[in-house]
mmCIF file of the N, C-alpha and C atoms, coordinates in Angstrom:
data_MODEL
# 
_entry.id   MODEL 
# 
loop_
_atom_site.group_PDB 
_atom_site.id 
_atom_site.type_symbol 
_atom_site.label_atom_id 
_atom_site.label_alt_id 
_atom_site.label_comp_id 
_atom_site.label_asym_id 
_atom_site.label_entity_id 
_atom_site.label_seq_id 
_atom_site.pdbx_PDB_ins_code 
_atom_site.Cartn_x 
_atom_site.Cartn_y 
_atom_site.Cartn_z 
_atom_site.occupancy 
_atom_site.B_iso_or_equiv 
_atom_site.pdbx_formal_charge 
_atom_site.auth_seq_id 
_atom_site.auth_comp_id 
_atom_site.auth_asym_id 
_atom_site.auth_atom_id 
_atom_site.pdbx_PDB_model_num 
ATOM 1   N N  . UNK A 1 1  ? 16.497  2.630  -10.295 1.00 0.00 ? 1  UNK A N  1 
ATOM 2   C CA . UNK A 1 1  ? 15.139  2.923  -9.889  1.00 0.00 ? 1  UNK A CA 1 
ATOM 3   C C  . UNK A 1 1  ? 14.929  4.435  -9.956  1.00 0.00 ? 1  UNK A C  1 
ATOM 4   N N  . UNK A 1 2  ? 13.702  4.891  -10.464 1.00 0.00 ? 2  UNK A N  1 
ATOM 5   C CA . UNK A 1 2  ? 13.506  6.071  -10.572 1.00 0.00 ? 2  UNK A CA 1 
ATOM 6   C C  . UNK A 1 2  ? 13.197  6.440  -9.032  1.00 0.00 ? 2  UNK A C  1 
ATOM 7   N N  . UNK A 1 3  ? 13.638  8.049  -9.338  1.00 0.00 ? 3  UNK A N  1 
ATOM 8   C CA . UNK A 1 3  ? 12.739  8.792  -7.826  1.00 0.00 ? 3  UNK A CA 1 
ATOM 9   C C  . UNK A 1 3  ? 11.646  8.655  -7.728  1.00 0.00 ? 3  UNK A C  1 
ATOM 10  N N  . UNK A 1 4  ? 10.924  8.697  -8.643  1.00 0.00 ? 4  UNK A N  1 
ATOM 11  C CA . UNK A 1 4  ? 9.303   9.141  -8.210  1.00 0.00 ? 4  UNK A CA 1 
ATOM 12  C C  . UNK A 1 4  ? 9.012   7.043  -7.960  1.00 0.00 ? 4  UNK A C  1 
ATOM 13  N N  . UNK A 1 5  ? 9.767   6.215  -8.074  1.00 0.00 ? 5  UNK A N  1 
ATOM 14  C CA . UNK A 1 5  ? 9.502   4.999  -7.875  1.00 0.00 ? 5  UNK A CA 1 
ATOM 15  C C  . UNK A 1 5  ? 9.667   4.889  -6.754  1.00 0.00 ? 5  UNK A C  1 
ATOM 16  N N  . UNK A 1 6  ? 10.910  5.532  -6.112  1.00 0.00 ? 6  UNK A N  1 
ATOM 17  C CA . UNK A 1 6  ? 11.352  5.368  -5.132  1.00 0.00 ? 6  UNK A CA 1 
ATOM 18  C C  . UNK A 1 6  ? 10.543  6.067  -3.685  1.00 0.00 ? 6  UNK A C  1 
ATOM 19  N N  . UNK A 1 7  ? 10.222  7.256  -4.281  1.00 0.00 ? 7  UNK A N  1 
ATOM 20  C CA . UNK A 1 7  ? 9.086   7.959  -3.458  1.00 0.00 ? 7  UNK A CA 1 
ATOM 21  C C  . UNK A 1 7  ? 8.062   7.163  -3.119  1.00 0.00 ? 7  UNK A C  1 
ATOM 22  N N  . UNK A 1 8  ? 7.625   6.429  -4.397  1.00 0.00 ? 8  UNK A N  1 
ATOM 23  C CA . UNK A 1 8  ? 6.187   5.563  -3.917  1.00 0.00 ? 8  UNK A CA 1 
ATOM 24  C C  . UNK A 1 8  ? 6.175   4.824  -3.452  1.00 0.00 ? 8  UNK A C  1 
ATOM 25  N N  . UNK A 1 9  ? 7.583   4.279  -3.193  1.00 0.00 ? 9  UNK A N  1 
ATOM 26  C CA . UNK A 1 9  ? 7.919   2.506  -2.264  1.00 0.00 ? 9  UNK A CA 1 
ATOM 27  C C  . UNK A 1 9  ? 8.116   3.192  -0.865  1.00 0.00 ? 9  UNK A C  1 
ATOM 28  N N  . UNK A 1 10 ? 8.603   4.688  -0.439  1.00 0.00 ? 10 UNK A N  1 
ATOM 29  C CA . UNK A 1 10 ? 8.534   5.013  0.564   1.00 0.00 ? 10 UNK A CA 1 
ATOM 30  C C  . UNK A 1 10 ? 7.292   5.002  1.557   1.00 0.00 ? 10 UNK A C  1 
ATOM 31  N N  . UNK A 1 11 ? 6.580   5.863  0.013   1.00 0.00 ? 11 UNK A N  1 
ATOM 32  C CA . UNK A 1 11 ? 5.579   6.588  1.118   1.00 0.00 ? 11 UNK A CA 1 
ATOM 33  C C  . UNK A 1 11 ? 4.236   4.804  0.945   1.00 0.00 ? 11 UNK A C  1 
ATOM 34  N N  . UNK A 1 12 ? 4.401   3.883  0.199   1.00 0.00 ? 12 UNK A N  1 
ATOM 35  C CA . UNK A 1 12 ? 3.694   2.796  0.267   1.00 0.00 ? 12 UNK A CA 1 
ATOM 36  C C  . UNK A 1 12 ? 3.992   2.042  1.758   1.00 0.00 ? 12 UNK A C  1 
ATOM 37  N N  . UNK A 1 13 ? 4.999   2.217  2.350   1.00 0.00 ? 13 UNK A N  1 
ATOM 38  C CA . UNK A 1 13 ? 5.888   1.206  2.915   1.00 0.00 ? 13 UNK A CA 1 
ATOM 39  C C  . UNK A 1 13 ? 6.116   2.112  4.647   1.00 0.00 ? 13 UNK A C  1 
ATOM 40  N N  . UNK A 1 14 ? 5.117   2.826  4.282   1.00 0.00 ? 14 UNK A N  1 
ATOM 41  C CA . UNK A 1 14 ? 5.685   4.208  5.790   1.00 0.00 ? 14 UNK A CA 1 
ATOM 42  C C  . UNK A 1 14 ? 5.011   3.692  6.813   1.00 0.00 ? 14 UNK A C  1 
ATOM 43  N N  . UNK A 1 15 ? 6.227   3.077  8.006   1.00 0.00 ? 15 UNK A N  1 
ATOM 44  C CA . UNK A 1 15 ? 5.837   2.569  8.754   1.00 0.00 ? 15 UNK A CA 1 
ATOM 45  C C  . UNK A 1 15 ? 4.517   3.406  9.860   1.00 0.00 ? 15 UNK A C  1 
ATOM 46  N N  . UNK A 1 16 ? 5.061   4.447  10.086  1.00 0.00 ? 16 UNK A N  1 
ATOM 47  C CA . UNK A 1 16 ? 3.533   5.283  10.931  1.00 0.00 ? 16 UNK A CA 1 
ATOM 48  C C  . UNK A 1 16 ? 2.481   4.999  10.531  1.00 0.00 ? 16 UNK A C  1 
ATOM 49  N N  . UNK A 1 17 ? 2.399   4.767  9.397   1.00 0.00 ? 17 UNK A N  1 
ATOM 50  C CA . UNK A 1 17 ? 0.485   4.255  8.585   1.00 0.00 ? 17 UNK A CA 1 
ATOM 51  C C  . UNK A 1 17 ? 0.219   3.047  9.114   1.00 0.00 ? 17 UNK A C  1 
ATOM 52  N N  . UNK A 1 18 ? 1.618   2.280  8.877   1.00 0.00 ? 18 UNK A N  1 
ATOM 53  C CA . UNK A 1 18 ? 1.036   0.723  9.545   1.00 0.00 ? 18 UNK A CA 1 
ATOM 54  C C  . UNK A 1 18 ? 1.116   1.027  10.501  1.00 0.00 ? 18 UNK A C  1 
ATOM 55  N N  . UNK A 1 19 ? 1.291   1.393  11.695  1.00 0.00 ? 19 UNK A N  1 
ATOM 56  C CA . UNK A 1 19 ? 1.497   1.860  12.945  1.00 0.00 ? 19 UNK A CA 1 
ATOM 57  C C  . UNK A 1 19 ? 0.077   2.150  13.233  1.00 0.00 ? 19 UNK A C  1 
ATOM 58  N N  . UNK A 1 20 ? -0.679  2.961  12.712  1.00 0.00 ? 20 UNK A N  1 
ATOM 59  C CA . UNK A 1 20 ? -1.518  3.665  13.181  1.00 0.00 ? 20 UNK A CA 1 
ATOM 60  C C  . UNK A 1 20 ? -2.611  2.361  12.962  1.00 0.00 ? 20 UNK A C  1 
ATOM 61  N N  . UNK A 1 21 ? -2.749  1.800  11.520  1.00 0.00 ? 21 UNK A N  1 
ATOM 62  C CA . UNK A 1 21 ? -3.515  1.012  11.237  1.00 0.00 ? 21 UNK A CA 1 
ATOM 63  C C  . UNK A 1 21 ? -4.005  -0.264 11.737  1.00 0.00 ? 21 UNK A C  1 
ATOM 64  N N  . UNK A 1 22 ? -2.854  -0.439 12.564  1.00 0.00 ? 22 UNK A N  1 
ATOM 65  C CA . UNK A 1 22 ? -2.704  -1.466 13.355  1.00 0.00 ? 22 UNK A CA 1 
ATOM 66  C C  . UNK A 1 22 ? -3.273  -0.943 14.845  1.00 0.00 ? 22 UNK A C  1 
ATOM 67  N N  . UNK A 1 23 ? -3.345  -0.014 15.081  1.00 0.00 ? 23 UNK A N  1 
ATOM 68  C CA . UNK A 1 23 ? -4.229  0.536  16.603  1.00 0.00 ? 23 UNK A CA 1 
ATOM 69  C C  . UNK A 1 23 ? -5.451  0.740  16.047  1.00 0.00 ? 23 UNK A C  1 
ATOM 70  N N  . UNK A 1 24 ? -5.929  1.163  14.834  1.00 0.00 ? 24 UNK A N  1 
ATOM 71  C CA . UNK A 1 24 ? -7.410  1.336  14.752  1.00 0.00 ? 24 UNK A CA 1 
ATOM 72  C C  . UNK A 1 24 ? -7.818  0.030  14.483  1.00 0.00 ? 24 UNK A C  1 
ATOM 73  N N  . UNK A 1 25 ? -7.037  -0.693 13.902  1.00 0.00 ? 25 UNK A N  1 
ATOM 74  C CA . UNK A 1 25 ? -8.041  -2.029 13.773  1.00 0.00 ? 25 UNK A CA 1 
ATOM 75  C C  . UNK A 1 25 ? -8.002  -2.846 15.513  1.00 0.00 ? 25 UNK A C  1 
ATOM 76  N N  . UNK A 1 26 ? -7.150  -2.601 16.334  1.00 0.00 ? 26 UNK A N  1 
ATOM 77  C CA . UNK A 1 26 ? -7.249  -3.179 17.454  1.00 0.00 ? 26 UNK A CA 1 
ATOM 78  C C  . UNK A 1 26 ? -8.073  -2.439 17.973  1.00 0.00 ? 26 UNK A C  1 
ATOM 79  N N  . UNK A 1 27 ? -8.628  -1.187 17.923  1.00 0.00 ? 27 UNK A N  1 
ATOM 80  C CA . UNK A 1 27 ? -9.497  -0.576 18.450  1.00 0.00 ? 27 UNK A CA 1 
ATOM 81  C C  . UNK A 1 27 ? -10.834 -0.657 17.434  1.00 0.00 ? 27 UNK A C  1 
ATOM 82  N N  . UNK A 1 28 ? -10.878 -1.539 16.815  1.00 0.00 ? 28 UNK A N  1 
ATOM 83  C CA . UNK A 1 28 ? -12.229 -1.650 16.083  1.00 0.00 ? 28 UNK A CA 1 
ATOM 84  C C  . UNK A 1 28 ? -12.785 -0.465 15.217  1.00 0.00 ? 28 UNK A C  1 
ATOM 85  N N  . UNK A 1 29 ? -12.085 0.487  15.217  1.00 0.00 ? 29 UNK A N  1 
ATOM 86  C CA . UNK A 1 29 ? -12.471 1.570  14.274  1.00 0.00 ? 29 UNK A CA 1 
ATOM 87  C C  . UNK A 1 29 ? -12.038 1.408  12.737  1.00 0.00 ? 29 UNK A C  1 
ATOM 88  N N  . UNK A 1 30 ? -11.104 0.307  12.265  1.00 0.00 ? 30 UNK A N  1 
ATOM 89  C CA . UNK A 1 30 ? -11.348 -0.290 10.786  1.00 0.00 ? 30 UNK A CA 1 
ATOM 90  C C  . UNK A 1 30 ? -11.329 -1.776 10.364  1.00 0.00 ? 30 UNK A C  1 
ATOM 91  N N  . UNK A 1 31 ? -11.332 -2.419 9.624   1.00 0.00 ? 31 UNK A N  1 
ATOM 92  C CA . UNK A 1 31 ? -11.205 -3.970 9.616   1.00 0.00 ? 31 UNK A CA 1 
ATOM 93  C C  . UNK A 1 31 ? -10.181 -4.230 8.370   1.00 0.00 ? 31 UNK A C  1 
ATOM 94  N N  . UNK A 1 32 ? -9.809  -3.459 7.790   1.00 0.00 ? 32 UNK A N  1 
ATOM 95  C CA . UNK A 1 32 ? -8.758  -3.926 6.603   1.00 0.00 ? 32 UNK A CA 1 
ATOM 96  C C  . UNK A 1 32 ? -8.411  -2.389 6.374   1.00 0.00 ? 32 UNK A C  1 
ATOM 97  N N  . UNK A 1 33 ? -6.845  -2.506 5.138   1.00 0.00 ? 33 UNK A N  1 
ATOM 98  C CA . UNK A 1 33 ? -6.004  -1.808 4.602   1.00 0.00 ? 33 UNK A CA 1 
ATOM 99  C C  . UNK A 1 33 ? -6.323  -2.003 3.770   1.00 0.00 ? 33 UNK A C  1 
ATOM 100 N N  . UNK A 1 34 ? -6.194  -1.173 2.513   1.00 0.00 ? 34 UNK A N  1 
ATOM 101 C CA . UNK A 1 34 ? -6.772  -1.716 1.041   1.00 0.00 ? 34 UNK A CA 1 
ATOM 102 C C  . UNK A 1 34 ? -5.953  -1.013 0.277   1.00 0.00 ? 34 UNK A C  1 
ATOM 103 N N  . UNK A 1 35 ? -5.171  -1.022 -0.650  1.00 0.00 ? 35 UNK A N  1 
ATOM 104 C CA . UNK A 1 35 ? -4.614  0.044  -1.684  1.00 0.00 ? 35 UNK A CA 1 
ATOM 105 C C  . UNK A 1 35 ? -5.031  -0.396 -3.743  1.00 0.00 ? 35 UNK A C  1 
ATOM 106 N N  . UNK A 1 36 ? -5.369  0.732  -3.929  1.00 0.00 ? 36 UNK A N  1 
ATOM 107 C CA . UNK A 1 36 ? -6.234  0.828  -5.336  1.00 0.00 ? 36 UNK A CA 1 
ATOM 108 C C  . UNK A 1 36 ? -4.677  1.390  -5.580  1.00 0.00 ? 36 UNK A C  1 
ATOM 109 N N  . UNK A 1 37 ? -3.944  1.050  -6.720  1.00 0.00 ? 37 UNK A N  1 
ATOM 110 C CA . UNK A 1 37 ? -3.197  1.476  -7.464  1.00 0.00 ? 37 UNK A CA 1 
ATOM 111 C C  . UNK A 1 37 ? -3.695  2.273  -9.022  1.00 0.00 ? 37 UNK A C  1 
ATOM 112 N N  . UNK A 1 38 ? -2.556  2.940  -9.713  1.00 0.00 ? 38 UNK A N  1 
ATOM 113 C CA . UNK A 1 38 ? -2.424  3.423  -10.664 1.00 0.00 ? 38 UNK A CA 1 
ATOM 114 C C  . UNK A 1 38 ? -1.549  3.112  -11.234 1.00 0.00 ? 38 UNK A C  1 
ATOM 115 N N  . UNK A 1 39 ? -1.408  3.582  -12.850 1.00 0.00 ? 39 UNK A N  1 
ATOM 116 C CA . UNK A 1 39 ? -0.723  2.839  -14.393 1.00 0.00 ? 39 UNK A CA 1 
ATOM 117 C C  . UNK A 1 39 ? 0.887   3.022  -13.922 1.00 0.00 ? 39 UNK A C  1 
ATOM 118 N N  . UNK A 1 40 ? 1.203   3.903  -13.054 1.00 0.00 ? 40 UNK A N  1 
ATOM 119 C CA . UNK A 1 40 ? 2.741   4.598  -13.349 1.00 0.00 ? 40 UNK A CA 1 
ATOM 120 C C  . UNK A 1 40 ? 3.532   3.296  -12.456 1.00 0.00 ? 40 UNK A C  1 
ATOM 121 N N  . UNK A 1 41 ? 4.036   2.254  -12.744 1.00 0.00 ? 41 UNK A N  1 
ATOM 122 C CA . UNK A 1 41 ? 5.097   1.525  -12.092 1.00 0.00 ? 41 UNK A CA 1 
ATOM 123 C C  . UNK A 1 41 ? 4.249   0.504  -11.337 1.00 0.00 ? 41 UNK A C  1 
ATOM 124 N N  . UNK A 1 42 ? 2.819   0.365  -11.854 1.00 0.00 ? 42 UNK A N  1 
ATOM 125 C CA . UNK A 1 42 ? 1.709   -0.411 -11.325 1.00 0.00 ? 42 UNK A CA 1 
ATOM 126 C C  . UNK A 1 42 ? 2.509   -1.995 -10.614 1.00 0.00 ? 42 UNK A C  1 
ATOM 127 N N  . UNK A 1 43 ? 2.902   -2.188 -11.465 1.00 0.00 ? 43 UNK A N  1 
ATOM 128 C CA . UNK A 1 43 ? 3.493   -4.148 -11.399 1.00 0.00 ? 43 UNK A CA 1 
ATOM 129 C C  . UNK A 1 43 ? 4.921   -4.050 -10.119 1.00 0.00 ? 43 UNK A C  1 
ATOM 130 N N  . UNK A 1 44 ? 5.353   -2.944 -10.137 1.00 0.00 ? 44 UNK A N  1 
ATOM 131 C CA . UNK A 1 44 ? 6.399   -3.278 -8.684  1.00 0.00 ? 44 UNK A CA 1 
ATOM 132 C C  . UNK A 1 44 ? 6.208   -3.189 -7.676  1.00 0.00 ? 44 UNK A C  1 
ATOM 133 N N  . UNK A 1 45 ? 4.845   -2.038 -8.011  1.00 0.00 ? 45 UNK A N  1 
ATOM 134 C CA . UNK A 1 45 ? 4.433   -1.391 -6.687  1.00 0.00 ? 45 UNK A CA 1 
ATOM 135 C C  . UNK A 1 45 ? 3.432   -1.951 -6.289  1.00 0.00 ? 45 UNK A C  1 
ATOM 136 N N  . UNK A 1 46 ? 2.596   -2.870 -6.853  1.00 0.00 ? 46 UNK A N  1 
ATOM 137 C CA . UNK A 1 46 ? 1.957   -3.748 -6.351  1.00 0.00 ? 46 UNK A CA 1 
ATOM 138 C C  . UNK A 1 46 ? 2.208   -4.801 -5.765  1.00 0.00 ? 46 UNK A C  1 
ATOM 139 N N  . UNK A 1 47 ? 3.731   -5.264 -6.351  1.00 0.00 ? 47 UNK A N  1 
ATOM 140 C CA . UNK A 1 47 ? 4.419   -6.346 -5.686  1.00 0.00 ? 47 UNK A CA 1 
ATOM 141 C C  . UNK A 1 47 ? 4.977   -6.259 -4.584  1.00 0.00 ? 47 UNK A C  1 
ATOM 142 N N  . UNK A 1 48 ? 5.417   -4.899 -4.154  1.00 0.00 ? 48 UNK A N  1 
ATOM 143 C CA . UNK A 1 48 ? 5.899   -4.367 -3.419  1.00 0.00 ? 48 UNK A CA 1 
ATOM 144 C C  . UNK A 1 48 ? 4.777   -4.566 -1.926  1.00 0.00 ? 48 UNK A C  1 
ATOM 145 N N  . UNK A 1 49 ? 4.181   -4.434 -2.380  1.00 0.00 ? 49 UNK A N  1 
ATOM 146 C CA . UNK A 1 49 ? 2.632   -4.134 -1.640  1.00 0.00 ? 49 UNK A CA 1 
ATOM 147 C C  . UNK A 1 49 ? 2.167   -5.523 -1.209  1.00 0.00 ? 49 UNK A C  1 
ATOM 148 N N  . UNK A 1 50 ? 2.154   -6.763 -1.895  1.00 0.00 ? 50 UNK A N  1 
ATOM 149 C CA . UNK A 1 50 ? 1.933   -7.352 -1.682  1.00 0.00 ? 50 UNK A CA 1 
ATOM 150 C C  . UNK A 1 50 ? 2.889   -8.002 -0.762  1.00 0.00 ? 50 UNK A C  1 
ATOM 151 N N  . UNK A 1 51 ? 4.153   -8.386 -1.260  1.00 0.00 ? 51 UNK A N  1 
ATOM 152 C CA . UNK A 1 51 ? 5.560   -8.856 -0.035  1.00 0.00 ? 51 UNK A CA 1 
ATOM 153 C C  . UNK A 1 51 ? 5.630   -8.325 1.219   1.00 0.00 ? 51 UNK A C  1 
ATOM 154 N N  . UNK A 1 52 ? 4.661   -7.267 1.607   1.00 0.00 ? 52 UNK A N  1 
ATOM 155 C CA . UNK A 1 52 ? 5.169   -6.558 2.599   1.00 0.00 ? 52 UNK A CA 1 
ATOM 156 C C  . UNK A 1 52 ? 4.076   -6.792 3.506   1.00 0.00 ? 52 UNK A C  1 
ATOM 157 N N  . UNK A 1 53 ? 3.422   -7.748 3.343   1.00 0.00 ? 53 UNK A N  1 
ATOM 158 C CA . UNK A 1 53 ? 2.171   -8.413 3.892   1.00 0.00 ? 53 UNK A CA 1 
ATOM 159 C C  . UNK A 1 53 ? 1.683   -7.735 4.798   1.00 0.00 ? 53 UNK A C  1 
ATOM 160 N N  . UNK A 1 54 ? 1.178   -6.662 4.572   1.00 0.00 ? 54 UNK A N  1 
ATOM 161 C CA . UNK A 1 54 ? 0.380   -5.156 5.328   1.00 0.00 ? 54 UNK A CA 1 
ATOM 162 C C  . UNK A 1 54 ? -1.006  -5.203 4.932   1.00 0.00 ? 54 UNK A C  1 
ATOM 163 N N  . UNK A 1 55 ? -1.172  -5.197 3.355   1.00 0.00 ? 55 UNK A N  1 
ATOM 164 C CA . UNK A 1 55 ? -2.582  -5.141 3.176   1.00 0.00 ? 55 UNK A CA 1 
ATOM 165 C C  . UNK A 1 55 ? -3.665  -5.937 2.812   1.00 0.00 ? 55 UNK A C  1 
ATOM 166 N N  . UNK A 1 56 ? -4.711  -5.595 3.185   1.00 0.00 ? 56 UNK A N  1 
ATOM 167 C CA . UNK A 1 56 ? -5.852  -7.147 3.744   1.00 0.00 ? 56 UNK A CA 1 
ATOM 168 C C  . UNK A 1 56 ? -6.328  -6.813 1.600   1.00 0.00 ? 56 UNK A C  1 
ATOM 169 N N  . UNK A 1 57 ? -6.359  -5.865 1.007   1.00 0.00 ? 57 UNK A N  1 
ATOM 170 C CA . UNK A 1 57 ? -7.235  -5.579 -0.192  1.00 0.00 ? 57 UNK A CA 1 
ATOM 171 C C  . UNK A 1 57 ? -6.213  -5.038 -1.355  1.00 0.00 ? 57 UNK A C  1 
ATOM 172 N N  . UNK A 1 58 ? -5.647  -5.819 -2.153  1.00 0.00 ? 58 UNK A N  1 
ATOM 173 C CA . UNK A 1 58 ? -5.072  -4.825 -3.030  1.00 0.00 ? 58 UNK A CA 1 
ATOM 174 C C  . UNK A 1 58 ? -5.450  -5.321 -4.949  1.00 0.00 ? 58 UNK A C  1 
ATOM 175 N N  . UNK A 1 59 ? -5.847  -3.495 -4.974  1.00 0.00 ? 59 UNK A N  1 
ATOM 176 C CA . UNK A 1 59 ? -6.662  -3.449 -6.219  1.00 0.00 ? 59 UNK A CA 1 
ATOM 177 C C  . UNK A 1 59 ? -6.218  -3.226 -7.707  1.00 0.00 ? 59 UNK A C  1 
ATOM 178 N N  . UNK A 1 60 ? -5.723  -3.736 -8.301  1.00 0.00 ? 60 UNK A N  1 
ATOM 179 C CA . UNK A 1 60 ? -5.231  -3.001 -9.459  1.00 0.00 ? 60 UNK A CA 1 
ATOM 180 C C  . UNK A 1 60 ? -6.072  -2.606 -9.979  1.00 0.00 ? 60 UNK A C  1 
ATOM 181 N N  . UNK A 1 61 ? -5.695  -1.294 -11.262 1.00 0.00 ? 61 UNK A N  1 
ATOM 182 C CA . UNK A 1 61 ? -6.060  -0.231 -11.828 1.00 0.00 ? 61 UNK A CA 1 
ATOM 183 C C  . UNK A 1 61 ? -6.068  -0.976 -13.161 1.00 0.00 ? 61 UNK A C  1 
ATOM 184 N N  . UNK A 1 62 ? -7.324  -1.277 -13.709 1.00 0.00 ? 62 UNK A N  1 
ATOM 185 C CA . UNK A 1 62 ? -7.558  -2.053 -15.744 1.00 0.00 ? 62 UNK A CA 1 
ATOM 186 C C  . UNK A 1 62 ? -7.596  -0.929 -16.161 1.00 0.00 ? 62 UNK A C  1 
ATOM 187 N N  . UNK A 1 63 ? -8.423  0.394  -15.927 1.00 0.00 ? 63 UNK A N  1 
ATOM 188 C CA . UNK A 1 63 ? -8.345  1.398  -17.332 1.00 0.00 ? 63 UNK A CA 1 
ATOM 189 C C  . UNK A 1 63 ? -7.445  2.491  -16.671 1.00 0.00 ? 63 UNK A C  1 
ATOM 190 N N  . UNK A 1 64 ? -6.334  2.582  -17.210 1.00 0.00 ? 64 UNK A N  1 
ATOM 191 C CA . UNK A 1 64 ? -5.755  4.122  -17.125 1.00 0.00 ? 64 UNK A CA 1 
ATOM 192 C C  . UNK A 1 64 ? -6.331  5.563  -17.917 1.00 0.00 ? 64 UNK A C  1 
# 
């Protein structure tokens, strides 16, 4: 696995975001997580994204 793959599964996967995301939506200040991806490693990191059953919206990227 590349670094910069590995970077993006980190910082995709960083628990403080879900942390936080999870108090604003209990506090009504958002209603979903959403992540819009890009071309670079699109298909793992979306999968990635998806298995990790965090986000309510996830978008892939058709035109690079």
């Amino acid at each position: 696995m590349s670094k910069d793959l590995e970077a993006e599964k980190k910082r995709l996967l960083n628990d403080e975001m879900f942390e936080a995301v999870t108090k604003l939506k209990k506090e009504g200040k958002i209603r979903f997580l959403a992540l819009f991806s890009r071309p670079n490693n699109m298909e793992e990191l979306l999968m990635t994204a998806v298995n990790a059953g965090h986000f309510d919206v996830i978008q892939p990227s058709f035109n690079s």
